[in-house]
N, C-alpha and C positions, 0 to 999 in steps of 0.2 A: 584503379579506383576501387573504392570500400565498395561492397554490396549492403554495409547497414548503413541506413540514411542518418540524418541527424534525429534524434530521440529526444523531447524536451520530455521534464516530467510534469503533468499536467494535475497532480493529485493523487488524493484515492476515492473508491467508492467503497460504500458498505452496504452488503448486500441483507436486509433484512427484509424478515413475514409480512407477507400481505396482510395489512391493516393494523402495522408495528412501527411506521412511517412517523407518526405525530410523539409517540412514546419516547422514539430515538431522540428525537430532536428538542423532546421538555429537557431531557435527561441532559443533551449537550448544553440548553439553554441556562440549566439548573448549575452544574458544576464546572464548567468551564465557559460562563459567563458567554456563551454564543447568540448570536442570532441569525434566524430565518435568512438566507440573501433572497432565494427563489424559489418557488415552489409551481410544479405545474401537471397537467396528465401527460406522460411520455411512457411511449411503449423501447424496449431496446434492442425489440426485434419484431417485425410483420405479424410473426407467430403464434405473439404473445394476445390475450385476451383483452387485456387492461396494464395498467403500469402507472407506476408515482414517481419524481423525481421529486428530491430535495437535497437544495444546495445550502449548506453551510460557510463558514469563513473559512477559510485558507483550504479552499478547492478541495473540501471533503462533501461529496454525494452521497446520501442517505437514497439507495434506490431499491424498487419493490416491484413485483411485477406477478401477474397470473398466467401461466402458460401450460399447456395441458402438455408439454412431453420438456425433457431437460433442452434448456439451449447448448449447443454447441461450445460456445463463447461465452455463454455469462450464465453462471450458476457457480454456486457455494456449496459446500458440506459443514453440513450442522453437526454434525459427530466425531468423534476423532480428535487426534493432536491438532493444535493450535499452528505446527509447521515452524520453520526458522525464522520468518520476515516480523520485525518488530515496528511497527507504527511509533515514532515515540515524539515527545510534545513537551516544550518546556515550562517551567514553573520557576519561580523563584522561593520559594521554601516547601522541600519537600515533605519533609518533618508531618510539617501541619496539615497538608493536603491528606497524606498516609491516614493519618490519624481521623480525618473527616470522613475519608471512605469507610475505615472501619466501625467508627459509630455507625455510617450511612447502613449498613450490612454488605458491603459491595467488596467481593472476592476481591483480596489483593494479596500477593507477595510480599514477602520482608524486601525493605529494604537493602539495594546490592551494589556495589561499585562495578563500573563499567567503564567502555571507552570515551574517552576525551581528555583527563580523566573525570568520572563524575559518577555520581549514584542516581539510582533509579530506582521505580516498583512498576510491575507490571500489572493490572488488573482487567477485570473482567467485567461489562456493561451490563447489568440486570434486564433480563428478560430473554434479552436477544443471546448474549451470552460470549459476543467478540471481544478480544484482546484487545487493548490498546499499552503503552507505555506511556509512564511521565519521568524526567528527568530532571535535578537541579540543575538552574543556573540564575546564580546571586547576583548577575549583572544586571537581570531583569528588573526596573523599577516599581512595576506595582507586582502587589501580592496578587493580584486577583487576574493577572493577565495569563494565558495558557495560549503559546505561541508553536509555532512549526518548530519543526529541529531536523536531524538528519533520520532513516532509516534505514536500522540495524539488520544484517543479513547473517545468519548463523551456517559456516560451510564447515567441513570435516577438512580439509585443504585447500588454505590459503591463497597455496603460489597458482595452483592449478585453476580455483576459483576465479580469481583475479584476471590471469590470462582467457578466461571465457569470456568473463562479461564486456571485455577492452573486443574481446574477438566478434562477439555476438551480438553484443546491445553497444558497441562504441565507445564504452565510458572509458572515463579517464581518471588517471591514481594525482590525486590531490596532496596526499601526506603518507609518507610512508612510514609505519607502529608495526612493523612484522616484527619486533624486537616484542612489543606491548601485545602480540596475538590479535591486531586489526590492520586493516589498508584504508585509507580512505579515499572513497573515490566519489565521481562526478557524474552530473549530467547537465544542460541546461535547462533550466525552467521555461515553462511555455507562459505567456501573457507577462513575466516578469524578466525585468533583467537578474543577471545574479546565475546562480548553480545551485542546481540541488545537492545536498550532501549523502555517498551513501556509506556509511560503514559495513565493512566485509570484512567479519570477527570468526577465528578460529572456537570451533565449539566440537570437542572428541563427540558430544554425545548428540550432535544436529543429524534430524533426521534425512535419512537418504528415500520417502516417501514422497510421492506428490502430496502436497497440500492445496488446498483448493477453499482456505480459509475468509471467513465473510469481508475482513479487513483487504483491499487490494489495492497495490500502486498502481496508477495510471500512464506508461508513455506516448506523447501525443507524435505523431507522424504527421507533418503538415502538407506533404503531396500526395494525394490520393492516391496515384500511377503507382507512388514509391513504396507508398503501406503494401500493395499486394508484391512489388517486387520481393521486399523486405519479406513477405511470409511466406513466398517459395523459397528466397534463398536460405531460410530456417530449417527448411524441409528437407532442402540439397543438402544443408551441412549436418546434415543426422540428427536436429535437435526436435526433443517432441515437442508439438506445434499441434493448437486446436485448428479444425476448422475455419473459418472464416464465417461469422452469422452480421447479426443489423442488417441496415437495409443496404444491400448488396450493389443495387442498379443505383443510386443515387441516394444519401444520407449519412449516417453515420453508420461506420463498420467497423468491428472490434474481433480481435482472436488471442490469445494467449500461448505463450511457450512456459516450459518449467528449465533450471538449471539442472546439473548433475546430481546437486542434493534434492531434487524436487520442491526448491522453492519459483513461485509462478511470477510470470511479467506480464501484464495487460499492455496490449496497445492499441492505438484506434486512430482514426480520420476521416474526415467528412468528403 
């Protein structure tokens, strides 16, 4: 029997500044046509002073919180590479989005072909200062729709890569592009039928650093018992593994691992 339980993907969180909560979320409500789903006071650890959740559409968490010492489990670096993991979001014309942000003044990259096949720009959220990606796809019927898509994970080795994450987070190889320098692999989605999609793209120049970037995938563990099995047996298998923080005796609890290339995996369960 496996020691990784079943993984759904639950989302991401973005972790920004106390009192950057409402900014985030004009900013998403502005260009990507979103809205508010939830908003509430939540701490995401006993520890912590105070704390803001906000929920957006498609299971992205805008969260913030005051806490007088680093969490274990949930903290960001504001400084540094941006790391390999790309958040990326679909569009149906990219062109003109491109072209919006750069009148908007909002950091972006040229335009680049990538996996699927398909082009992308990656930019940068003013103020806070996280990466996100957008992608074309002309199947999409309105212009103004900005939908989910898969994310991109940038490893130095492919086959090695591939064989961890099938070994360590359970996923599973959906399409095989090693010929095209990606794999495409799986998880299930939590509250949704369907799979999440993740592309795992060879990149010579992806960093071999932890990153600890504000953009974060979420996998949800839905056995309580099986989340801490799941993060000893992380521990036995040599992978570095945070601690264990939230609320520990009853609530939610979350901890993080990083891959070989130092890209990060959240996971958590109530």
């Amino acid at each position: 029997m496996s020691s990784v339980p079943n993984l759904y993907f639950d989302g991401q969180l973005i972790d920004v500044q106390w009192g950057n909560e409402k900014i985030v979320a004009e900013w998403f409500a502005k260009y990507f046509g979103w809205s508010i789903q939830r908003q509430e006071q939540w701490k995401v650890d006993p520890r912590c002073e105070d704390g803001q959740m906000t929920q957006m559409e498609w299971g992205t968490w805008i969260i913030s919180y005051i806490a007088m010492e680093q969490l274990p489990h949930h903290y960001a670096a504001r400084s540094g590479a941006d790391g390999n993991i790309r958040l990326c979001f679909r569009i149906k014309e990219l062109q003109a989005k491109h072209h919006l942000f750069q009148q908007a003044g909002i950091q972006v990259t040229p335009i680049y072909n990538g996996a699927g096949p398909t082009t992308y720009f990656d930019f940068w959220v003013p103020g806070e200062g996280f990466r996100l990606t957008l992608q074309e796809d002309r199947s999409i019927e309105s212009m103004d729709s900005v939908l989910p898509s898969w994310i991109r994970i940038g490893v130095i080795d492919l086959d090695q890569s591939v064989e961890w994450l099938t070994k360590h987070l359970g996923m599973k190889i959906t399409a095989d592009h090693a010929d095209q320098g990606y794999m495409l692999m799986s998880l299930k989605l939590n509250h949704l039928d369907g799979d999440s999609l993740w592309v795992i793209e060879q990149d010579a120049q992806a960093s071999i650093n932890k990153a600890d970037s504000q953009v974060q995938p979420i996998c949800w563990i839905q056995e309580r018992d099986e989340f801490f099995r799941y993060h000893q047996f992380l521990i036995d298998s040599g992978v570095e593994t945070s601690d264990i923080g939230g609320f520990v005796t009853r609530g939610m609890v979350s901890f993080h691992c990083y891959d070989p290339n130092g890209n990060r995996y959240n996971f958590s369960s109530m």
